[in-house]
C-alpha positions in Angstrom: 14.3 16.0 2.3 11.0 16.3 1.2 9.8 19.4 -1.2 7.0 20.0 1.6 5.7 18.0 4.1 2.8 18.6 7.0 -0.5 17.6 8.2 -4.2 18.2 6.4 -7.6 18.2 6.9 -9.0 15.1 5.8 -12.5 14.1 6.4 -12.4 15.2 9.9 -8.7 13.7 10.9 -5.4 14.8 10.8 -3.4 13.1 8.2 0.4 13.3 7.4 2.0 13.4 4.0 4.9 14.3 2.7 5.4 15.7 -1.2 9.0 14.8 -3.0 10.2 15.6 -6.6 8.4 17.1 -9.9 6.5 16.1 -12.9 2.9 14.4 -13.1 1.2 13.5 -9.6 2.5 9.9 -8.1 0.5 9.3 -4.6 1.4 6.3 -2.5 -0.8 4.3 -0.7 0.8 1.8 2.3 -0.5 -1.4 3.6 -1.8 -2.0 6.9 0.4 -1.5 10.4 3.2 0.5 8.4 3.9 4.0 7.4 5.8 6.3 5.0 9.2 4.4 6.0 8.0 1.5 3.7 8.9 4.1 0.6 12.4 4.3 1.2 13.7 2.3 -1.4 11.1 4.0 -4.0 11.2 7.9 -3.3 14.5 8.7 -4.8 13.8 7.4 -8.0 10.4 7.9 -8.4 10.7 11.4 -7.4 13.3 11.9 -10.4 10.0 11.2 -12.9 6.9 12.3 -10.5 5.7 14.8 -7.4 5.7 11.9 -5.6 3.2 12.0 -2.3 3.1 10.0 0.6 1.1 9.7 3.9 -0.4 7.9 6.7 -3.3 6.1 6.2 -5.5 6.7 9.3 -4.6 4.7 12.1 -1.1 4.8 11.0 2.1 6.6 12.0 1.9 10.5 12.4 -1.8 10.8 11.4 -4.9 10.7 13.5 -5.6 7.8 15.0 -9.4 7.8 16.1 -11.0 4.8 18.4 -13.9 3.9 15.6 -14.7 1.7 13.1 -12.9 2.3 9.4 -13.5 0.8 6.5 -12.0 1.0 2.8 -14.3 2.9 1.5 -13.5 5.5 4.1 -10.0 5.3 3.4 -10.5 6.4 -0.1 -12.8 9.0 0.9 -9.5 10.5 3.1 -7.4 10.1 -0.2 -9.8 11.9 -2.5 -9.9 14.9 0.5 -5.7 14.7 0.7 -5.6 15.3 -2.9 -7.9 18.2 -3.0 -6.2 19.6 0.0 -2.6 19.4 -2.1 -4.6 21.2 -5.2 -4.5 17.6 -7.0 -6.9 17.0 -9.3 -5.6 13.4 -10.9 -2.8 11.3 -9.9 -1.1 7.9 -10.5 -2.2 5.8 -7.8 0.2 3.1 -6.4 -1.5 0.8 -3.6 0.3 -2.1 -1.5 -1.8 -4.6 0.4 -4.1 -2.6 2.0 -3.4 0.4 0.3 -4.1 -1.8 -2.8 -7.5 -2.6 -1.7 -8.3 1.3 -1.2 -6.8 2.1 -4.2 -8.9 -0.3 -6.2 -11.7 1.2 -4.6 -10.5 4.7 -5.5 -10.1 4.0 -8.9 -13.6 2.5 -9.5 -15.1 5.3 -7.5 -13.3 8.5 -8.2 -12.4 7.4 -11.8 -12.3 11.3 -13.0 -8.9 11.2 -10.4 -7.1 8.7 -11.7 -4.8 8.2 -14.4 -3.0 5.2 -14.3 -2.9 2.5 -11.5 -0.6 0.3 -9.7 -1.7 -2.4 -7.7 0.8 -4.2 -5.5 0.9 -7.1 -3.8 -2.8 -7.1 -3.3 -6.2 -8.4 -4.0 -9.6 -8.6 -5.0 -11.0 -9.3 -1.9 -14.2 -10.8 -0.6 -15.1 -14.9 -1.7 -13.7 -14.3 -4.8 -9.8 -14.2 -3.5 -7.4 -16.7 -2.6 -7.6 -16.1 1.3 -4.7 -15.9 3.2 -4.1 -19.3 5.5 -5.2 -19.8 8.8 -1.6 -19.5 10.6 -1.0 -16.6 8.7 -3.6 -14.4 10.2 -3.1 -16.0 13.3 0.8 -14.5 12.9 -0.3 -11.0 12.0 -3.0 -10.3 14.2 -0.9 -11.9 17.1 -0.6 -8.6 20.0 3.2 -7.7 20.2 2.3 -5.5 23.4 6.0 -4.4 22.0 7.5 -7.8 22.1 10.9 -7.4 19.9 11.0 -10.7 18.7 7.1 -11.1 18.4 7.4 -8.3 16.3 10.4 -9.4 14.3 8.7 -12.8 13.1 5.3 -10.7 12.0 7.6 -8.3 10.3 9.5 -11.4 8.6 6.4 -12.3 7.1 6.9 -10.1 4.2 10.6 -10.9 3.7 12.4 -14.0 2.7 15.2 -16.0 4.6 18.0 -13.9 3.2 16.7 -10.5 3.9 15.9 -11.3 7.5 19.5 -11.5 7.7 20.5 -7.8 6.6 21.0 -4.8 8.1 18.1 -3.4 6.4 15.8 -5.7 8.0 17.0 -4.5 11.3 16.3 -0.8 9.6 12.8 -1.3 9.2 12.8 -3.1 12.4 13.9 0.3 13.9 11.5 2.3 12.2 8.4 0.3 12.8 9.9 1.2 16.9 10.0 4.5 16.3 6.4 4.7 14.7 4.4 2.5 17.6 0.6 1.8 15.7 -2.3 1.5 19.3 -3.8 -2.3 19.0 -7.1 -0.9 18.6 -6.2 1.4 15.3 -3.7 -2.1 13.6 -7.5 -3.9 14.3 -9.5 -1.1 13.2 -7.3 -1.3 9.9 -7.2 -5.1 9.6 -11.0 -5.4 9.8 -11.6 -3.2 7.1 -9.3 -5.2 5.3 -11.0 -8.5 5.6 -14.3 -7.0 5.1 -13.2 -5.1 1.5 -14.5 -7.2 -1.5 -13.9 -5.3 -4.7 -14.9 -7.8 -7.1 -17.8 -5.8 -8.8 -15.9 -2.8 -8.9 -13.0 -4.2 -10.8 -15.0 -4.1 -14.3 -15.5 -0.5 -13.4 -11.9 0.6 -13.1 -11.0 3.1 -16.6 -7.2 3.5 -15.6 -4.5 1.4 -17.4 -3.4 -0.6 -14.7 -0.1 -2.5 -13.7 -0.5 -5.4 -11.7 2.7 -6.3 -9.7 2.9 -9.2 -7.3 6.2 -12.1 -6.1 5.2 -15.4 -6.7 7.0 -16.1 -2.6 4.6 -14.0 -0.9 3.2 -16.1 2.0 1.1 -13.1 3.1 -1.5 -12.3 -0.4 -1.1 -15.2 -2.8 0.0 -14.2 -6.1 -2.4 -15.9 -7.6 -4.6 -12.9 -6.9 -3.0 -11.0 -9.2 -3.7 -13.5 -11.9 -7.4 -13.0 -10.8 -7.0 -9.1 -11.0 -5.9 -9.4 -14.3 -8.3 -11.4 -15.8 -11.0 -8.9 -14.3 -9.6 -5.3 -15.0 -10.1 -4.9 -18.4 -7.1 -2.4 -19.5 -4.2 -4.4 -17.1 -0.8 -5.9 -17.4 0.2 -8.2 -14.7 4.2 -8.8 -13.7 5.2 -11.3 -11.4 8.6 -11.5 -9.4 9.9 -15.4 -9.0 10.8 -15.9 -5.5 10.4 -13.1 -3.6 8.1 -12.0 -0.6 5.0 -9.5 0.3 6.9 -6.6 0.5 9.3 -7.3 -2.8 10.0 -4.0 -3.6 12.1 -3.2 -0.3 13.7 -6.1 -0.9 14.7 -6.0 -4.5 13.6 -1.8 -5.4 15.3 -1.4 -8.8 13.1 -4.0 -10.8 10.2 -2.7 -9.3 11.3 1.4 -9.6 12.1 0.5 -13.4 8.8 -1.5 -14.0 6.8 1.0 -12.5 8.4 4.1 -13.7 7.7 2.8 -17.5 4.3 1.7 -17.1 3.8 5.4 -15.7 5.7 7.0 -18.0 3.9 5.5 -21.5 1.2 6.9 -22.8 
């Protein structure tokens, strides 16, 4: 169970977190059309090092999920107002996907509340990335309407063969049910997805940052993580062989033990 968990005020919504463990601030920042269930495999350990927080981006799972337009930039503006609310002042920022994009943005914009920075799975966005392909956005902005099996093979996206397979795969399955995301709030997310392009920023992020990416991921080429890399000046880059979008479900303790040492130096 969590150490506390509720709702705050964020920049005019209502946003769920949850807080777990002790030590040095750890927040975590999901991708688009999921919620805190994607940090199953993470909170344990990490909460053993870090007060480790979670929440729902807007749009997403138990927070507010307003009819309007978001963007990134708004996005971080509702992280920088969840910290405050929590008496935060800096954090380690972990971002996935999506939540990658915001917290690149986060870091380059509210560099006093950072202290280090792990991007996952993610990208520069803009011209400057390797964009996903055609059938792939095709597959993920495809309308379930609550189609099981539509939804299985846009959740199998992220996962390889193998994993499909598992029990834990129908897990997730279950808790993406049980946390039903409106059509217009998954398109209000995706948009400000494709319309994030960091580029310039990256040359203004000050946090040691830890790149982490699997070179199987059909859904953000790794190759942007090479391209992060080369752009942030104070990074290290890691790479996973074979593995999909959402690696660290799949295979946790590399991941936990990469990130918890990056974190931990210094």
């Amino acid at each position: 169970m969590p150490n506390d968990f509720g709702y705050a005020s964020t920049n005019g919504i209502s946003t769920y977190y949850e807080v777990h463990g002790t030590g040095p601030a750890l927040v975590l920042v999901e991708g688009l059309g999921v919620a805190t269930w994607l940090w199953e495999k993470q909170i344990e350990a990490f909460a053993r090092h870090f007060t480790t927080i979670i929440y729902d981006l807007r749009g997403s799972g138990n927070s507010d999920k307003p009819n309007e337009d978001y963007s990134v930039s708004l996005f971080a503006q509702d992280l920088e107002a969840l910290l405050s609310e929590l008496n935060v002042e800096k954090a380690h920022v972990l971002g996935v996907s999506l939540g990658g994009f915001i917290a690149q943005h986060f870091a380059a914009n509210y560099p006093d509340r950072v202290d280090r920075l792990v991007l996952v799975s993610t990208a520069p966005g803009g011209e400057h990335q390797i964009p996903m392909s055609e059938e792939i956005v095709e597959q993920l902005l495809v309308s379930t309407k609550g189609d099981q099996q539509l939804i299985r093979e846009k959740m199998g996206l992220a996962f390889s063969n193998d994993f499909r397979a598992t029990e834990e795969f129908e897990d997730l399955l279950n808790h993406r049910s049980k946390t039903k995301q409106p059509s217009a709030s998954f398109l209000s997310q995706a948009k400000a997805g494709s319309a994030f392009d960091g580029w310039h920023d990256l040359k203004n992020i000050q946090a040691p940052t830890l790149i982490v990416a699997a070179s199987g991921d059909l859904v953000v080429s790794s190759g942007n993580s090479i391209l992060l890399n080369n752009q942030i000046e104070n990074s290290e880059l890691v790479i996973y062989p074979g593995l999909g979008h959402q690696f660290f479900v799949e295979a946790p303790e590399p991941f936990n033990r990469d990130v918890i040492k990056f974190l931990s130096t210094g």
